[in-house]
N, C-alpha and C positions, 0 to 999 in steps of 0.2 A: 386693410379696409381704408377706404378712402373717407374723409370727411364729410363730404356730401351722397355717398349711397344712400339709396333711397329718396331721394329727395327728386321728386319729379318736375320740370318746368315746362309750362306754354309757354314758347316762346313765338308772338304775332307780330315781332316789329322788324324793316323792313331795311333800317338805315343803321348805319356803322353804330352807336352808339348802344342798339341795344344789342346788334349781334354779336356784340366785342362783349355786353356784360353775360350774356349767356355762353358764350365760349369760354367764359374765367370759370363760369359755374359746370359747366360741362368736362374743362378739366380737373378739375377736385371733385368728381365722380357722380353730378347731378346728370338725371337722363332729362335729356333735352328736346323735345319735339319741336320742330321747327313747322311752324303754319302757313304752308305756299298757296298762291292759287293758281288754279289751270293755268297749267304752261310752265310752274315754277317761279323761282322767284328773279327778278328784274335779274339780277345779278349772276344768274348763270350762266347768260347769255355775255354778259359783257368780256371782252379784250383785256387785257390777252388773255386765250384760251389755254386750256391743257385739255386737248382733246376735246369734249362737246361741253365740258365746265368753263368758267371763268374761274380765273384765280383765286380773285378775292373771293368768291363764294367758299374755293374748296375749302380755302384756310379758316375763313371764319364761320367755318360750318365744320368741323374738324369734331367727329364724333358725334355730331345730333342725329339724330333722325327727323325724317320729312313728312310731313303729312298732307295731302291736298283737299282743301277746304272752299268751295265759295261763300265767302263771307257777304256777299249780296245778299245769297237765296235767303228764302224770309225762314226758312226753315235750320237755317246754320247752326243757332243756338241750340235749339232740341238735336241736333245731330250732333253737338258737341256738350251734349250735360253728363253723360257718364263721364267723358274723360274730364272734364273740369272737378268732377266728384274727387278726383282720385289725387288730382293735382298738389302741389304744393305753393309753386311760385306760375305769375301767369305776365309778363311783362311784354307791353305794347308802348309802339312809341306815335298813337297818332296824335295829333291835337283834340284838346277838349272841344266837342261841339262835334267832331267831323261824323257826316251822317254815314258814311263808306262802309262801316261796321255796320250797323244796330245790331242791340239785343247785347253787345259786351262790353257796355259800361259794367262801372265797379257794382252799383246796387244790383244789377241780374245776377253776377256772377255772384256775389256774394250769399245769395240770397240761394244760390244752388250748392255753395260750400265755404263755410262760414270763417272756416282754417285757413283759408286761402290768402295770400299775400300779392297784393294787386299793385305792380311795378311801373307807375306812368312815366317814363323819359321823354321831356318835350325840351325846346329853346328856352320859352318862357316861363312854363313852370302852367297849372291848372287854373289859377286864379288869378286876377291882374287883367289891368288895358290889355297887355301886347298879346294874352294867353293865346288866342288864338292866329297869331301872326307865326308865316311859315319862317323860318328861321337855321341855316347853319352854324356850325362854330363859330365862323368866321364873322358873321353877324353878330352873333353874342357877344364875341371878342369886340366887336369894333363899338356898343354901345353902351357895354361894359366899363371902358376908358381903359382897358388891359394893352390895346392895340397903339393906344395913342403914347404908352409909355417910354419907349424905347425909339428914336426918331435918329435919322441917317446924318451925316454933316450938314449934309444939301436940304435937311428938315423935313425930307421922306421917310415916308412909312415901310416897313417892310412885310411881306407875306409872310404868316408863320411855316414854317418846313415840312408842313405836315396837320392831317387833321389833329394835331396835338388835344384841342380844346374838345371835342366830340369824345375822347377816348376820358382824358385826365378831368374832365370837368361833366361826365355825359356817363359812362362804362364804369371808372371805377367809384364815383359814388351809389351808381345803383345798385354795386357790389355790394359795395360796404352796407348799404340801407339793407337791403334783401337779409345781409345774414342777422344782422340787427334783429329784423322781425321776424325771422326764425326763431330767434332766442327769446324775443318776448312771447312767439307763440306758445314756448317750452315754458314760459311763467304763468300766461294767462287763457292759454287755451284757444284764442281768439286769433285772427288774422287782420290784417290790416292792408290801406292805399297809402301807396307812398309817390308823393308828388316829388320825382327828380326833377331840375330846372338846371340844364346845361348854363344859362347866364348867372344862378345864383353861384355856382363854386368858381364862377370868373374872379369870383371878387375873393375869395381865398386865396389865391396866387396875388392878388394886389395887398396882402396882412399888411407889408411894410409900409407901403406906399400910405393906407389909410390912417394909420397908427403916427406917420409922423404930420400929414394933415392936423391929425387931433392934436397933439404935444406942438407943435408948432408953430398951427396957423398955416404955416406955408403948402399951398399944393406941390407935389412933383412934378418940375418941369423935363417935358418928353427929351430924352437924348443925356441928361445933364444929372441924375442922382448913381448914387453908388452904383447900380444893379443892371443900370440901362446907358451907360456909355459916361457916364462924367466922370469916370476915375481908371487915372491909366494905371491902377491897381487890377482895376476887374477888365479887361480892355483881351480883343482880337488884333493882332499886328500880322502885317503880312512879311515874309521870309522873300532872301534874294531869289528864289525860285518858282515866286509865285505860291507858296502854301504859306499854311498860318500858324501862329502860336496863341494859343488861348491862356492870357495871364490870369489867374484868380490868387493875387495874393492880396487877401484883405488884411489877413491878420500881420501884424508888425514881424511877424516870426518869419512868415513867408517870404513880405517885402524884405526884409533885413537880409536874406539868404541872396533871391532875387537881384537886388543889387550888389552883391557881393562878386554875385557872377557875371555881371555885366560889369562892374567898374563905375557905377553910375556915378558921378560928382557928390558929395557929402550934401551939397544946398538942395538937390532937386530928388533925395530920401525924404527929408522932411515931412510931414502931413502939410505942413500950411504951403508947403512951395505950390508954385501957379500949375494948376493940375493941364492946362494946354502945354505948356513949357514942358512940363515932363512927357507928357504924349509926347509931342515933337521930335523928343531926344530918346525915349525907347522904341518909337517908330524907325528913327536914323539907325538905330543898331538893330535892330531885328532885319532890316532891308537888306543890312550889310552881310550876311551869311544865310546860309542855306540850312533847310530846315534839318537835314539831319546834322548839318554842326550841331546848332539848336536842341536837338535830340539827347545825344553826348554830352553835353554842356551842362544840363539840366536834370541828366539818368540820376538816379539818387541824391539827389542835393536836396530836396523840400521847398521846393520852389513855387510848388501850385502852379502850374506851367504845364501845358500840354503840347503837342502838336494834332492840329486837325486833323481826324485822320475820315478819308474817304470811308461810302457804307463798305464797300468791299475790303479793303482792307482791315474794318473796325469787325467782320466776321470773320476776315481771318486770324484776326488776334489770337494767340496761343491762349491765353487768359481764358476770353469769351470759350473758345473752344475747349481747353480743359474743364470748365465749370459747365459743360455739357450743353449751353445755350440753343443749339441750335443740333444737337440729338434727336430730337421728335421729329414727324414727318405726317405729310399727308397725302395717302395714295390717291391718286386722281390721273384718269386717261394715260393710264400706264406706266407714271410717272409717280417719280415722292417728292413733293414740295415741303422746303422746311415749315413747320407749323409755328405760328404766331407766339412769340416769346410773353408771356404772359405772367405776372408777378405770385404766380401759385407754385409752393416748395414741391421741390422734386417727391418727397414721401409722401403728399399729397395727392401724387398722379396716377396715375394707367401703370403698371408697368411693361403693359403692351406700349412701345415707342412711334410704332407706324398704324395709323386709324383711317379709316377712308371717310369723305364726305358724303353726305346722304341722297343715294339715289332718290329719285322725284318719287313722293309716296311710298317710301320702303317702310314706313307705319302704317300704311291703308287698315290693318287689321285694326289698330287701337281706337276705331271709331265703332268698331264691333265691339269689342273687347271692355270696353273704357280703363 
């Protein structure tokens, strides 16, 4: 038995962050209704294909089922009050205020089932100037002051590598909330709205940065603290081969090793030595050999020392692959797509390993049914 059987979700939202938090809940065993309208949803459609799917739809619809709804007609709500009755969790991501819905704000639904746990993920959060301002990660990111921490030599910005902030600031706290209010449901019988704000868990990834503001006085300057480029402890070098080594040796244990293996001069171990001087000169010896010397050099020593390793290589790791990472599948257009690695324990899951994504209204009946 999985930990979420039984536990049923609406799911109405349209964009990576809620699809990703109903994909966690859908693999630890919640049944998930995905709410399309005529024609399905944006995403099916999109490039690259597998067959008449889009990708990203197959994977981050991996087990739901579909239901197709017009959420204009004035009559939606009455067409959707059984199955809201039955519901558990019901998570949309549109902005407060937006007329697109009517009839499924929190007070209707609430008001048809009192149990119910009403999941709002937006940029800004429900309440506030910017609430109803439309907003990506990357926006959050950037007004947040997350973006502006970590700055280039040349005193540029860089693009995060990914919707990192949509998933880690947007998906997994609406995770973590969701089960929250399950369990207070188990205490008080009662359901609740939970305001997720992608820009408020920005500033949980800055804990350090605000923490030494406070103790300090000093803000963090972009490029130049421990975490974001000032210390060629924590520091990316590039190899004669053009690949990289990612140092992380903060702790005296690491560096001391670290150096050991490089030979570095006694004056430029030091904490107080000129942290550009020591870039300089662990720059000069990482240039000087090639990353799998690099590799050898650093195999078991305790170095905090990586080499970058490409995505494709990083899935073929023997590691990733013996800890089954990329086991699961998603049948789509004839094809199995690995399914989205997702931080839910293996005895948590399916033990079926290959699931298809939801044909367009393959729930049509649960509108009968509720």
């Amino acid at each position: 038995m999985r930990p979420l059987d039984g536990i049923r979700v609406l799911d109405f939202t349209t964009l990576l962050s809620g699809s990703m938090a109903s994909l966690v809940l859908a693999e630890a065993g919640a049944e998930v209704i995905k709410i399309e309208p005529k024609g399905g949803d944006r995403s099916r459609n999109q490039a690259p294909m597998v067959g008449e799917t889009g990708a990203d739809f197959a994977v981050l619809n991996r087990g739901k089922k579909s239901l197709v709804v017009d959420l204009h007609a004035s009559d939606a709500l009455r067409r959707l009050t059984k199955l809201i009755e039955s519901v558990d969790v019901l998570i949309d991501d549109r902005r407060p205020g937006d007329i697109d819905r009517p009839g499924l704000e929190y007070a209707e639904v609430e008001a048809i089932n009192g149990r119910l746990i009403y999941c709002a993920i937006t940029g800004w959060g429900q309440e506030g100037p910017q609430a109803n301002v439309e907003a990506s990660g990357l926006n959050c990111g950037a007004e947040t002051g997350l973006l502006s921490l970590r700055a280039g030599s040349d005193g540029g910005l860089a693009l995060p590598t990914g919707p990192v902030s949509d998933i880690a600031a947007g998906s997994f706290p609406a995770v973590i909330n969701i089960l929250m209010a399950l369990r207070h449901r188990d205490q008080t019988g009662r359901g609740c709205k939970l305001d997720v704000a992608v820009a408020d868990a920005m500033f949980t990834f800055q804990y350090w940065a605000i923490a030494q503001a406070a103790a300090t006085d000093q803000w963090p300057v972009p490029g130049k603290e421990l975490l974001t480029g000032g210390s060629p402890r924590y520091q990316i070098y590039e190899t004669a081969d053009g690949k990289f080594v990612a140092v992380a040796a903060i702790d005296d244990r690491h560096w001391e090793n670290l150096c050991e293996r490089l030979e570095l001069d006694e004056e430029l171990r030091d904490r107080n030595a000129d942290p550009d001087s020591v870039g300089e000169t662990l720059s000069a010896i990482f240039r000087a050999r090639n990353a799998k010397f690099w590799r050898e050099k650093f195999e078991n020593r305790d170095v905090g020392c990586s080499i970058v390793a490409s995505l494709q290589e990083a899935i073929a790791n023997p590691h990733f692959q013996e800890r089954g990472l990329f086991d699961r599948k998603v049948a789509v257009g004839g094809k199995e797509l690995p399914a989205v690695v997702v931080p839910v324990q293996p005895a948590f899951r399916d033990v079926e390993t290959v699931l298809d994504s939801p044909a367009l209204d393959d729930a049509a009946d649960l509108l009968e049914d509720g």
